[in-house]
Each structure stands twice: as C-alpha cells, then as structure tokens.
C-alpha distance (Angstrom), angle and dihedral (degrees) to the residues before:
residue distance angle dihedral
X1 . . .
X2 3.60 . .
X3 4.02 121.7 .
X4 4.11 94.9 -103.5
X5 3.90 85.1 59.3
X6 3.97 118.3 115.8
X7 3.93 123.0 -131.3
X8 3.88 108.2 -156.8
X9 3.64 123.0 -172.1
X10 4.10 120.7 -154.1
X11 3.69 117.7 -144.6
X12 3.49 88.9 -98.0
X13 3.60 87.8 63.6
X14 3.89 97.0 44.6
X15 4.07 80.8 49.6
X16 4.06 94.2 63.2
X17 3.74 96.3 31.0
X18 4.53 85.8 57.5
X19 3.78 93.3 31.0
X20 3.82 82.3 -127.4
X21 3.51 140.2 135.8
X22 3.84 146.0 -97.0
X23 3.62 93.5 -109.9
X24 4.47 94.3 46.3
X25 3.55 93.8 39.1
X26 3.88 95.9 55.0
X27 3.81 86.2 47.7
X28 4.03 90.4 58.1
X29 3.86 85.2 50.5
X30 3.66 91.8 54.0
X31 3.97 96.1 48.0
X32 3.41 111.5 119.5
X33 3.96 88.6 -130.1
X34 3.71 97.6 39.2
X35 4.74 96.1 103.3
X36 3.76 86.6 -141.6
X37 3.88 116.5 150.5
X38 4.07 121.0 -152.2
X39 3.84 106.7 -139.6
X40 3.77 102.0 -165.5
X41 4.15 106.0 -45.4
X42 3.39 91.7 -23.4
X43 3.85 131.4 89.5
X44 3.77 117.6 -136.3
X45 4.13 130.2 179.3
X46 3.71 119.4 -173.6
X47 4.08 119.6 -118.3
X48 3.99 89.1 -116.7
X49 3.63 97.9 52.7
X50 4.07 98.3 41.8
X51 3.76 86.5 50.2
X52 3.80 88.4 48.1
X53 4.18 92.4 47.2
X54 4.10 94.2 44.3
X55 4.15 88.4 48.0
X56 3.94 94.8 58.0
X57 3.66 95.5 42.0
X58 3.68 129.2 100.5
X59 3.40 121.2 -148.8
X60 3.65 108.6 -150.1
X61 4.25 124.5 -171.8
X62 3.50 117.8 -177.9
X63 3.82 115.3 -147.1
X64 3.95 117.5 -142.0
X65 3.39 118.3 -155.9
C-alpha cells in the first residue's frame, strides 16, 4: 500500500480494538466529536483519525470510597 492509501475500521473493528460492546461502540459512532463517516448502512472511521481521537482523550475513573 502506498502512503495516500486509507485504513478504515468497521465497528466491529473499533469493538475488538476497545474490548467494548455493540451497544458502547455505536454510541462512540454517534458522538458528535467522534470523525466517523457512514458509507451506506455501515459506519466506517479511518486508522489515522481513530488513532488521532484515542491519543487526545483522557480517560478519567473516579474511585468511591
């Protein structure tokens, strides 16, 4: 593959990459900030811009005592 060439990942991919479900993963695809495209019925993001997303987001869990 040459460098102009696009990597998308499905939502089956974004599932196994997370370790998340069908339900959480369609959620992320349906932020308003997540730069998904839908192709047809089906949701696609490319490689470069869900490694570009997951790097300038902070996880955050809150402990309760």
């Amino acid at each position: 593959m040459g460098n102009n060439d696009l990597i998308f990942y499905t939502t089956a991919d974004i599932r196994k990459i997370l370790g998340i479900g069908n339900k959480t993963c369609l959620d992320l695809f349906h932020r308003a900030d997540f730069p998904c495209v839908k192709i047809g019925k089906s949701f696609k993001i490319t490689k470069d811009k869900f490694n570009e997303y997951v790097s300038t987001r902070r996880i955050l869990s809150e402990v309760h005592d």
